[in-house]
C-alpha positions in Angstrom: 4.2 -33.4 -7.5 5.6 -36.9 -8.4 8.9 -38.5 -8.1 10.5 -38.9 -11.5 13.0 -41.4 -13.0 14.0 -41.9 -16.2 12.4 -44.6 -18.6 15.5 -46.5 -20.5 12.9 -48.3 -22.9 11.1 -45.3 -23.8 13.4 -42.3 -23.8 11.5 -40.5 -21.7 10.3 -40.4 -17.6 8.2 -42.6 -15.0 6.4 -40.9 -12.4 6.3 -42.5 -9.2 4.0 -41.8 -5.9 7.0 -42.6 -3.5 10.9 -42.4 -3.9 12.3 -45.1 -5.7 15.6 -46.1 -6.8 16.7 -44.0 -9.4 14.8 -41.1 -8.4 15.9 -37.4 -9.5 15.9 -34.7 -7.5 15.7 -32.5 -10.1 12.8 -32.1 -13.0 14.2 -32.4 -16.6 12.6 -30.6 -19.3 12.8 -32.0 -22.8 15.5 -31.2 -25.7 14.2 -31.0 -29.1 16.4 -31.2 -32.5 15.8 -27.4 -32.9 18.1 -27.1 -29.6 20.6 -29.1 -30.7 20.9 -27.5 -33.8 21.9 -24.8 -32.3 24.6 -26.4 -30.0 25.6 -27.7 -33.1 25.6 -31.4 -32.3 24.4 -31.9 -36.1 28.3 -30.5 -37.2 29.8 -32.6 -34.6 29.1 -35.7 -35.2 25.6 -36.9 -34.4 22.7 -38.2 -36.3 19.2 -37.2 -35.3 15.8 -36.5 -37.2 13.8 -33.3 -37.0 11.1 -34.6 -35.8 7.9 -33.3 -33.2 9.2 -35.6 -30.5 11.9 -34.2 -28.0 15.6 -36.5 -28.6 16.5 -36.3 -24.7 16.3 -34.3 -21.5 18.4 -31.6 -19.6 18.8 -31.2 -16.1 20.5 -27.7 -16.0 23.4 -28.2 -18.5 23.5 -31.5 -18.3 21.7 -33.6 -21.1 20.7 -37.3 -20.7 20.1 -40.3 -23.5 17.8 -43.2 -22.1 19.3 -42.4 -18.4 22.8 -41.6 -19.2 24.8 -38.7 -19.5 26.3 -37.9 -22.8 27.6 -34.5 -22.4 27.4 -31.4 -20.6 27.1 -27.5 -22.0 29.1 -24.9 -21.0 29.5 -20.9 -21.0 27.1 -19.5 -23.7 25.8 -15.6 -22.9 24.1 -12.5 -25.0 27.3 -12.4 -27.2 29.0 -16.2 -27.0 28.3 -19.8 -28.1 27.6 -22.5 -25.8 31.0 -25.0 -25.9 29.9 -29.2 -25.6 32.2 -31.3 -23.7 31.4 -35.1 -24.4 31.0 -38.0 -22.1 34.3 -40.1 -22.9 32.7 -42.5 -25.9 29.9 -40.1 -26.6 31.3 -38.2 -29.4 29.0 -39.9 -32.1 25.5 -41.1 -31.4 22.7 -41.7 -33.4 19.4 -40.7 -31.3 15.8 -42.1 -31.8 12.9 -40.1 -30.8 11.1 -40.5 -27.2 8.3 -42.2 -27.0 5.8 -40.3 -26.4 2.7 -42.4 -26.5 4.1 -45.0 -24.5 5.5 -42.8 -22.3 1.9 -40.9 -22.0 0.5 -44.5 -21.1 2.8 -45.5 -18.5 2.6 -42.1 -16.8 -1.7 -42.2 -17.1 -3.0 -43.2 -14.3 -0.5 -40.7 -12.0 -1.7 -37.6 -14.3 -5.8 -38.2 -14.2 -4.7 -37.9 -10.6 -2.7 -34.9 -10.9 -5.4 -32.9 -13.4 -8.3 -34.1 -11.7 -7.5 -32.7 -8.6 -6.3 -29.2 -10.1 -9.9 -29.1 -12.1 -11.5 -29.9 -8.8 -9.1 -27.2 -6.9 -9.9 -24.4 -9.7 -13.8 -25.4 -9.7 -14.4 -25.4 -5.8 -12.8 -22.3 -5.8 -14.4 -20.5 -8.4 -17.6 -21.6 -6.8 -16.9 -20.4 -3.7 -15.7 -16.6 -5.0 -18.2 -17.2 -7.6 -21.0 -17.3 -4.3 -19.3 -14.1 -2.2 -22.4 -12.2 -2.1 -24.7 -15.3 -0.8 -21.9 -15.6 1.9 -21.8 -12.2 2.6 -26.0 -12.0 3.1 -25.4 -15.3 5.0 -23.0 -14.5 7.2 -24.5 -10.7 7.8 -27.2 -12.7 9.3 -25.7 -13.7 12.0 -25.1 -9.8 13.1 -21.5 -10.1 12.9 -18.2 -8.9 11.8 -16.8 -11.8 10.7 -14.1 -11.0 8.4 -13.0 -8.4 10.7 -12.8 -11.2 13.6 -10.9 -13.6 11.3 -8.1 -10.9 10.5 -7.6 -10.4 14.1 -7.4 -14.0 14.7 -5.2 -14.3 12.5 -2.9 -11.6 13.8 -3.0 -12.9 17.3 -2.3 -16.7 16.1 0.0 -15.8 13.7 -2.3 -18.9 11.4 -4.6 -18.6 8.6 -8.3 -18.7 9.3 -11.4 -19.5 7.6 -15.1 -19.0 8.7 -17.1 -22.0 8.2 -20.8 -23.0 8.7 -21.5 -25.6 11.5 -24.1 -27.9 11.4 -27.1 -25.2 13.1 -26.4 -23.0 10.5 -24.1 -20.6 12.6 -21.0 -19.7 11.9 -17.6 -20.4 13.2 -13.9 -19.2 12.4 -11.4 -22.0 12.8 -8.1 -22.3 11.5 -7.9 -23.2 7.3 -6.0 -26.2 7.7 -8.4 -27.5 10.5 -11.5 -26.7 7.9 -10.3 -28.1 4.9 -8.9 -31.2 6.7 -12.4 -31.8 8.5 -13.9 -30.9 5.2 -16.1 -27.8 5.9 -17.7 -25.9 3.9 -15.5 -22.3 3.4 -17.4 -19.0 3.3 -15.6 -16.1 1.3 -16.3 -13.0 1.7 -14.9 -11.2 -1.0 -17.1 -10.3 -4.2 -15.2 -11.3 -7.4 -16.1 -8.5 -10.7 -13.9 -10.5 -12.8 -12.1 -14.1 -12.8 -9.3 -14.5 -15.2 -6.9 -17.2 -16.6 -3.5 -16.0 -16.8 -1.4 -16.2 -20.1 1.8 -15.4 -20.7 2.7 -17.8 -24.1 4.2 -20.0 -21.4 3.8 -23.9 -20.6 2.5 -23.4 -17.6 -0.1 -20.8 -18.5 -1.0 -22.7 -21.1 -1.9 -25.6 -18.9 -3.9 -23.2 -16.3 -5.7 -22.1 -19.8 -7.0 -25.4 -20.7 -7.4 -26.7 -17.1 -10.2 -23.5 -16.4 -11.8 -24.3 -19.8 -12.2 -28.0 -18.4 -13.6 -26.4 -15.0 -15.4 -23.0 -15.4 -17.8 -22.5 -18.1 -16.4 -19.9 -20.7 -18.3 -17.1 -20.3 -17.5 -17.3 -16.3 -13.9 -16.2 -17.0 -11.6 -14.6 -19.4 -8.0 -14.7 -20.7 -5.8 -11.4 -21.1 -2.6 -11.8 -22.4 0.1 -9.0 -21.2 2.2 -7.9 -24.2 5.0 -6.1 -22.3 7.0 -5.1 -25.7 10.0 -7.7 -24.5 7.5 -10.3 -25.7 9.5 -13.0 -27.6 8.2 -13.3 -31.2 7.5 -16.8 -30.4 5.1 -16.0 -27.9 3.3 -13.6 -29.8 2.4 -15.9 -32.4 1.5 -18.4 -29.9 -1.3 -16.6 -28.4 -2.8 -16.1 -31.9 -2.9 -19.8 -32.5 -4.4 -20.4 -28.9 -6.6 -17.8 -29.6 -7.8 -19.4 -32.5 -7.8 -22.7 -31.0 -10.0 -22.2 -27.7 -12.4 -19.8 -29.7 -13.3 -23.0 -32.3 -13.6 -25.0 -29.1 -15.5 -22.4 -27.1 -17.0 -19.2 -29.3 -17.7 -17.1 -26.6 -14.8 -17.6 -24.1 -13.4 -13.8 -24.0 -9.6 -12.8 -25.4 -7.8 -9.7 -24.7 -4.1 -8.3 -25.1 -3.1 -5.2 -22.3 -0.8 -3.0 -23.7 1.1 0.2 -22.2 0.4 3.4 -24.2 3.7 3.3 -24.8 7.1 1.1 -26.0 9.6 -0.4 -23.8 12.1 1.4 -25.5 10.6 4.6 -24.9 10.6 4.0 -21.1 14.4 2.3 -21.2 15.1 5.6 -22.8 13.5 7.6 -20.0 14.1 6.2 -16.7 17.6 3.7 -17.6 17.3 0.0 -18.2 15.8 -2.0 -15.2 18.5 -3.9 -12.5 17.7 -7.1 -10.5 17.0 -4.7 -7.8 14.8 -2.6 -9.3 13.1 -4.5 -12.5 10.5 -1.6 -12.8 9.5 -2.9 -16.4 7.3 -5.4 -14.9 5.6 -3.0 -13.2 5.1 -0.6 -16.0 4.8 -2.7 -19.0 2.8 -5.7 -17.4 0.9 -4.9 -14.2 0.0 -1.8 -15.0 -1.8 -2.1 -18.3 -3.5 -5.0 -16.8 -4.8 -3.8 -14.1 -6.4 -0.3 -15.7 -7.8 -2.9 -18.2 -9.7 -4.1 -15.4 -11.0 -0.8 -14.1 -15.1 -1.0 -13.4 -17.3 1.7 -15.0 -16.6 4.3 -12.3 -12.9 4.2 -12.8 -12.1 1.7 -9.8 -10.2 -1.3 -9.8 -12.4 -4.6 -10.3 -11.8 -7.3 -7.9 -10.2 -10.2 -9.2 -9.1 -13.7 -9.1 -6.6 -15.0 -11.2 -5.8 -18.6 -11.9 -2.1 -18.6 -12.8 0.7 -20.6 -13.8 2.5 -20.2 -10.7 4.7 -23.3 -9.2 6.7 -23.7 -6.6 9.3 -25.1 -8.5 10.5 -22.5 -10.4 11.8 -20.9 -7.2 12.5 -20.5 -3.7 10.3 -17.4 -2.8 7.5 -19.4 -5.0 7.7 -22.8 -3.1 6.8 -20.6 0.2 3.8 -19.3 -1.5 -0.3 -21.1 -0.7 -2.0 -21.9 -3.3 -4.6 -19.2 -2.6 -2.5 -15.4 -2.3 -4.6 -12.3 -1.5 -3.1 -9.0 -2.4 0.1 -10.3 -3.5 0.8 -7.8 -6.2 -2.4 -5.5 -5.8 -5.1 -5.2 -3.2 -7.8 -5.7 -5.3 -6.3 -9.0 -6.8 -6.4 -13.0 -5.3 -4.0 -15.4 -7.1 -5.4 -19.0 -7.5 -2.4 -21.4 -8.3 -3.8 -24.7 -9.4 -0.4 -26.3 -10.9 1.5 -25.1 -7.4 2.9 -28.4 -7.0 3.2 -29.8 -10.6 6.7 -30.2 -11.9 8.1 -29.4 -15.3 7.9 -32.4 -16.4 4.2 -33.2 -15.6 3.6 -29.8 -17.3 4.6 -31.7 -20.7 3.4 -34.4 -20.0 -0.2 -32.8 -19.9 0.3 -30.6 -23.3 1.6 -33.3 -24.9 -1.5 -35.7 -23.6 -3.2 -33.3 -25.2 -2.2 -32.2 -28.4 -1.6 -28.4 -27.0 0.9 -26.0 -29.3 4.1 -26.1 -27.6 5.9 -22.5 -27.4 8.8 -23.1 -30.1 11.1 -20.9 -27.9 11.3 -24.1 -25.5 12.0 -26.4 -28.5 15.2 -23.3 -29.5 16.6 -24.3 -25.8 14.9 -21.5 -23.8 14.7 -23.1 -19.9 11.8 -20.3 -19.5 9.7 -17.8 -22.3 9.9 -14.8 -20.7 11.1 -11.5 -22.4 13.4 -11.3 -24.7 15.8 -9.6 -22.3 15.6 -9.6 -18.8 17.7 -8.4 -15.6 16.5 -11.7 -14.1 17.0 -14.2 -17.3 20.3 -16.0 -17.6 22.9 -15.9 -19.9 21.7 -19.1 -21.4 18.1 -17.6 -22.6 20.0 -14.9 -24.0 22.1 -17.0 -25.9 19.1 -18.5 -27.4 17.4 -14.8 -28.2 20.4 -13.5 -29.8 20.5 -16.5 -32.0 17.0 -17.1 -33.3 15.8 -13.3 -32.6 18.6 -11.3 -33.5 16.5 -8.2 -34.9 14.3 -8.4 -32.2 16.9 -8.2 -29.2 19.2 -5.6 -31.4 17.3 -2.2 -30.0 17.8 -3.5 -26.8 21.2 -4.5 -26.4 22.1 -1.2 -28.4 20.7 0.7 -25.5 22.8 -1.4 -23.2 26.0 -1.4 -25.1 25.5 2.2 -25.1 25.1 3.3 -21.7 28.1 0.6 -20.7 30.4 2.9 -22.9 29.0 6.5 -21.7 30.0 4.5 -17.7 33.1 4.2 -19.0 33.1 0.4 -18.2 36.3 -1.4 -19.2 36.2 -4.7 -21.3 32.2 -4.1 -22.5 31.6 -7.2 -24.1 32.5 -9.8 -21.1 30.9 -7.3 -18.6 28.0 -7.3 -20.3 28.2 -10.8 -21.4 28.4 -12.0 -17.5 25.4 -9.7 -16.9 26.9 -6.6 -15.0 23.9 -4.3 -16.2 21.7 -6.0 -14.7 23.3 -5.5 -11.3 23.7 -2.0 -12.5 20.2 0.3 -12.9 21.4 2.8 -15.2 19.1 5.9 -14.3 22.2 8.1 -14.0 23.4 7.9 -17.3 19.9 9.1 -18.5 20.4 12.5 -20.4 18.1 14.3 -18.1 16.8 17.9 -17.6 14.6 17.9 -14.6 16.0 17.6 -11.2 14.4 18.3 -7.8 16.9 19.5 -4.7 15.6 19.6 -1.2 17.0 22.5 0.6 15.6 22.1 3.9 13.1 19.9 5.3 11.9 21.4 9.3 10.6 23.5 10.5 10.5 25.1 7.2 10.3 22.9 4.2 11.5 24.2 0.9 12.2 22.4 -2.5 13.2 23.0 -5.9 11.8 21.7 -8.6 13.7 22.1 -12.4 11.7 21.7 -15.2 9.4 19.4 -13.5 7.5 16.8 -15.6 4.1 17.6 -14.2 2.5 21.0 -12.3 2.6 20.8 -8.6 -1.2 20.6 -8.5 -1.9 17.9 -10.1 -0.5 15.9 -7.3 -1.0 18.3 -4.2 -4.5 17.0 -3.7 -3.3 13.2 -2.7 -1.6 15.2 0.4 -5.2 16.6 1.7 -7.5 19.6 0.7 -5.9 22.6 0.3 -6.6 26.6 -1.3 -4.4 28.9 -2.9 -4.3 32.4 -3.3 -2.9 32.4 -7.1 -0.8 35.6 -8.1 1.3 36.4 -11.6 4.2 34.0 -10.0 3.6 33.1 -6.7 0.3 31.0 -5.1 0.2 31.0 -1.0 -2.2 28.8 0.7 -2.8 26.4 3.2 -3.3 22.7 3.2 -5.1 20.2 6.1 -2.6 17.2 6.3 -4.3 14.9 8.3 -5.0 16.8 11.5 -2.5 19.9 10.5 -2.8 23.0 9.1 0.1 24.3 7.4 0.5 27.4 5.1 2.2 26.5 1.9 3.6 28.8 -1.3 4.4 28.1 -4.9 6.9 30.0 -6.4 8.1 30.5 -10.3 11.7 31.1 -10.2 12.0 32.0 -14.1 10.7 30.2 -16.9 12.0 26.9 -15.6 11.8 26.6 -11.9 9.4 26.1 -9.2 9.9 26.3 -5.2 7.8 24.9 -3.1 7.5 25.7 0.9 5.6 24.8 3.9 5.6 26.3 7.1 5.8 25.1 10.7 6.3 21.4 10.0 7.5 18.7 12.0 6.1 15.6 11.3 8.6 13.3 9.9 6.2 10.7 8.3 4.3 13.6 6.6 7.4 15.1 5.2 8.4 12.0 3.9 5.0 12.1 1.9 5.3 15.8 0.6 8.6 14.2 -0.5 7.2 11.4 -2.6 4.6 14.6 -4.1 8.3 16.4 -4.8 9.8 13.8 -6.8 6.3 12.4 -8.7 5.9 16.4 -10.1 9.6 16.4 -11.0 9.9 12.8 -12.9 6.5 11.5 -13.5 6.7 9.9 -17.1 2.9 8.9 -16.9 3.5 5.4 -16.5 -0.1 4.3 -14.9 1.4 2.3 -12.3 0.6 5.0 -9.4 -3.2 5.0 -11.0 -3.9 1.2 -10.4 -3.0 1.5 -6.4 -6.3 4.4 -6.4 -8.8 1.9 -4.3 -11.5 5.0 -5.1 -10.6 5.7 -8.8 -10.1 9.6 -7.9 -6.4 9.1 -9.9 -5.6 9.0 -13.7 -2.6 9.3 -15.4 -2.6 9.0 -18.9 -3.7 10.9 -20.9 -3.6 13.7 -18.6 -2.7 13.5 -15.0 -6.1 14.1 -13.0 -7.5 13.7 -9.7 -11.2 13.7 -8.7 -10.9 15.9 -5.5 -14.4 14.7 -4.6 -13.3 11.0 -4.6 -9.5 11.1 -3.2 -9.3 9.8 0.3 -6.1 11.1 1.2 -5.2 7.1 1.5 -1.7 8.1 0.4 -1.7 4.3 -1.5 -0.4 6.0 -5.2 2.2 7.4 -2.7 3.2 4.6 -0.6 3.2 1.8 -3.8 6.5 2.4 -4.6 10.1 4.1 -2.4 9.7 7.2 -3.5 6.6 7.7 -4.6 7.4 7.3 -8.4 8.6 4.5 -10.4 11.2 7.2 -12.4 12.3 9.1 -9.6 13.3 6.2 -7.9 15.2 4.8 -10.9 17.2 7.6 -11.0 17.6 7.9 -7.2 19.0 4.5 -7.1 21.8 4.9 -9.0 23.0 8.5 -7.7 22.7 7.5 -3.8 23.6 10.3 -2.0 26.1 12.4 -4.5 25.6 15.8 -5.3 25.8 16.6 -8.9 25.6 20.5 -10.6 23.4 21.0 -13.2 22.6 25.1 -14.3 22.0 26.5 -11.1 20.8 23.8 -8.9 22.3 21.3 -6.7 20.9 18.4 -7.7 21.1 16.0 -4.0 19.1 12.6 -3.5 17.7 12.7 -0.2 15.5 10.4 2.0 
C-alpha cells in the first residue's frame, strides 16, 4: 500500500505515503543466512552470522546490501544450482544483520495505519454478513425484491450496487462506490452458516489469521487448513505450531485440516500430472475437501465467507480483483481480502512486529510456500525443494521423469528442467482401460462405453427423470429432458461394454449434456469436485456415487462445473485432441 525505499542505516526499508526519491517500484522480500547458504555465498567468500534477522533483500534475482546491488543469481531449476555473478568489488563482504527494531520503529506509525484499517475492514464486514437475516426481515418489509432489483441494475449499468437505508427508514439501491463514499449503511442480504480465516502456512495467511483474531471474537470464525498432499514439510509443521499458538491465546477458536480421501499420487497416477492449462490438483486436492467439509446437516453446501490472504501484488489477474468477491470459486462462497493492497514487505513487517513464526521455507529462498511441485511455481522454488526436501519431491519428479521417457522426449533433463511438463498435461500417457467412443450424435445418439468407471445410472438422473424397462442385457426406457421426451436403451455388449442410445434428438445443448453423463460414467475417479457444485445436496461421490432423485433439480451445475463434465475425462481429452486411437475393439475418438 506504501511506497518503499531502502533504509542505508538500518539495512532494511522506509515506508513512505507518497513517492519519494529513491522509491522502488518493486517490493523486496527479505534474505536470510539459510538462503545464502544455499547459494553458497558462505564457500565464496563472505562472512555472515546465522542469525533470526534477514542479512539483505531480493528484488527478483537481484539482492541488495544497505541499498546497493552486490550480485545477481542466475539459472537454478528442479535439477541445477543457482550460479552468483558479483557486483565488480563485491566478491567479499562481511554482512551485519538488519535492524529490525529500529526499522519496526521508523516504519510505526505507517503500519497502525495499514492494520487498523484491515481490522476495521474485516470487522465491518463480518458485522454486516454476520446481521443477513436482520437485513433480510428489514428489507422484506418494505415488500420488495430488492436483491433481485440490484442484480438487474447492475446488469443494465454494468456497476456494482449496494442497497442502503435512507434516513425514513426505506431503502434505496445506489451504486457501491457512491455508498461507501457517502458513508451509508450497507444491507447484505446473504445469510453466512460459516466465516472462515484462510490458512495455507503462508505469510499472508498468517497475517489474515491474526488480523481476524484481533477483529472477530474466536468462536465467531474458524480456521481450516487445506493439506493438498504437495504440502511442503515446512508448512505442515507450521500449522502445528500456529495451532498451538492461537489455541494458548484463544482456547476455543476452532482448527481443522481438509483432506482428500485420497493421495496426490494416486490421482497423478490416474488422470496424468496437471499442466498450466489444466492444474486440476487444486481443484481435487484443495477445494474440494474443503468445501464437503463445509456441507450443513442435510448434505448442502454452507454459505460462507472467507477472509483470505489474497493481494493484488502477487499478480495481474489478482490486482483486478475487489476486495469483496462473490462466487469466485463456488457459489456458495464470498472471499473477503483484507491485505488486498499490502505489499510483501508490509506483510513482514507485521509478523515480525509481532513475534509471529515465520514459514522456514521463506528463510531456504522460496519467493512463495506453495506446493512442493507445481505447474505454476518456477524453477527457482523448485530449486529450493529439491535441495532442502529431497525425499519429499522424489515420488513426484519420478512420475514426471517417467512419463517424459514413455513421450519419448529428447534431452529429459533440460526439458524438464525449463518446465516442459507443465505446458504438457500428460493424460495420454496414462495406462488406461476405459475409453468412451461416440458413434453418432442426431437424430439418433449412440455411445460406447468400455469398461466404464461407474454404471450409467448413477449419473442418468442429473439429465431428468427417467424409467427403464430392465431385461437380462438390455434396459429401454424413456427420459423427460427438460420439455422432451425421448426413448433411451442400455445395452451390455459382453462382459465389458455398454451402449447407450437415444432416440429422436436434436437439441445440440442437450446432447452436449448427455455427453458430459458419457464421459463422467466412463472416467469418474470419485474425486468430489462434481459433489461440491450440488446447490441441493442430491449428489455424493465418495464413498459410493449416489443421487437423491427426490432432491436433484436437474440444475445440470455437477455438469456444467467443469469442460466436460469430469475432471478425468477432460484430462485425458486434453491431451488426445481430436486423434483416433485403437484399443480392443473400439475406436477410441475425443469429440465435442
Amino acid at each position: 500500500m506504501y511506497k518503499i525505499t531502502w533504509d542505508k542505516e538500518t539495512g532494511g526499508v522506509r515506508l513512505h505515503s507518497r513517492i519519494v526519491e529513491g522509491t522502488l517500484g518493486t517490493s523486496p522480500r527479505p534474505v536470510f543466512w539459510e538462503e545464502l547458504d544455499l547459494l553458497k555465498l558462505n564457500e565464496l567468500g563472505w562472512v555472515y552470522p546465522h542469525c533470526e534477522e534477514p542479512l539483505l533483500w531480493a528484488i527478483n534475482k537481484q539482492y541488495w546490501y544497505r541499498g546497493e546491488l552486490v550480485f545477481e543469481a542466475k539459472g537454478a531449476n528442479i535439477y541445477d544450482d543457482a550460479t552468483v555473478v558479483f557486483q565488480d568489488g563485491k566478491e567479499k563482504l562481511k554482512l551485519k544483520p538488519v535492524d529490525v527494531k529500529k526499522m519496526l520503529e521508523r516504519c510505526k506509525e505507517y503500519m497502525f495505519l495499514l492494520e487498523s484499517e484491515a481490522i476495521e475492514f474485516i470487522h465491518e464486514t463480518y458485522e454486516q454478513y454476520a446481521g443477513a437475516q436482520k437485513s433480510i426481515q428489514a428489507v422484506a418489509a418494505n415488500r420488495l425484491d430488492y436483491d433481485a432489483l440490484a442484480a438487474r441494475a447492475e446488469k443494465r449499468t454494468k456497476t456494482k450496487m449496494a442497497i442502503v437505508k435512507e434516513n425514513c427508514d426505506s431503502f434505496d439501491i445506489v451504486p457501491l462506490e457512491e455508498a461507501e463514499k457517502q458513508g451509508k449503511k450497507i444491507f447484505q442480504t446473504t445469510k453466512i452458516d460459516r466465516f472462515l480465516a484462510s490458512f495455507s502456512g503462508g505469510k499472508d495467511s498468517q497475517v489474515i489469521l491474526d488480523l481476524c483474531t484481533r477483529a472477530i471474537h474466536s468462536t465467531d470464525f474458524e480456521v481450516i487448513y487445506s493439506d493438498t498432499g504437495y504440502e511442503l514439510p515446512s508448512s505442515l509443521k507450521l500449522y502445528e505450531e500456529v495451532q498451538e499458538y492461537y489455541k494458548a491465546l484463544y482456547p476455543d477458536l476452532k482448527f481443522s485440516v481438509a483432506r482428500n480421501h485420497e493421495s496426490v499420487l494416486n490421482y497423478w497416477d490416474k488422470i496424468g500430472t496437471p499442466s498450466d492449462n489444466h492444474r486440476w490438483c487444486c481443484a481435487v486436492m484443495k477445494t474440494a475437501p474443503l468445501y464437503r467439509m463445509l456441507k450443513l446437516d442435510d448434505n448442502k453446501q454452507a454459505r460462507v465467507l472467507t477472509f483470505d490472504g489474497v493481494r493484488a501484488e502477487e499478480s495481474t489477474r489478482r490486482s483486478n480483483y475487489g476486495r469483496i468477491g462473490k462466487g469466485v470459486k463456488h457459489d456458495t462462497v464470498i472471499n473477503a481480502r483484507p491485505i488486498l493492497l499490502w505489499s510483501s514487505v508490509e506483510i513482514f513487517l507485521y509478523l515480525w512486529k509481532y513475534h509471529l513464526p515465520i514459514n522456514p521455507a521463506y528463510r531456504q529462498g522460496m519467493t512463495r510456500v506453495g506446493c512442493l511441485i507445481c505447474p505454476f511455481g518456477n524453477e527457482w522454488n523448485e530449486m529450493v525443494a529439491r535441495t532442502y526436501y529431497s525425499d519429499d519431491l522424489a515420488p513426484f519428479l519420478e512420475r514426471i521423469e517417467k512419463l517424459t521417457a514413455k513421450a519419448g522426449v529428447k534431452d529429459r533433463q533440460q526439458y524438464i528442467g525449463e518446465g516442459g511438463w507443465k505446458r504438457r498435461a500428460s493424460g495420454n500417457l496414462i495406462d488406461r482401460t476405459s475409453f468412451v467412443d461416440f458413434k453418432s450424435t442426431t437424430p439418433t445418439f449412440v455411445a460406447k462405453m468400455k469398461k466404464p468407471k461407474a454404471n450409467i445410472e448413477s449419473f442418468l438422473p442429473v439429465l431428468g427423470k427417467y424409467a427403464l424397462n430392465k431385461s437380462q442385457r438390455e434396459r429401454v426406457g424413456n427420459i423427460k429432458v427438460r420439455d422432451n421426451i425421448y426413448d433411451i436403451s442400455i445395452r451390455e455388449i459382453g462382459s465389458e461394454e455398454i451402449e447407450f442410445k437415444i432416440d429422436n434428438i436434436y437439441d445440440l445443448q442437450q446432447i452436449g449434456q448427455i455427453k458430459k453423463v458419457i464421459w463422467k460414467t466412463t472416467f469418474c475417479v470419485q474425486c468430489e469436485a462434481c459433489e461440491v457444485e450440488c446447490p441441493t445436496g442430491a449428489l455424493t461421490i465418495y464413498p459410493t456415487i449416489c443421487i437423491d432423485k427426490d432432491r436433484c433439480i436437474h440444475c445440470h451445475k455437477c455438469l456444467d462445473f467443469h469442460d466436460k463434465g469430469c475432471i478425468a475425462a477432460n484430462s485425458l481429452y486434453m491431451t488426445t485432441g481430436s486423434n483416433i486411437s485403437k484399443q480392443g475393439n473400439i475406436d477410441i475418438k475425443t469429440l465435442d
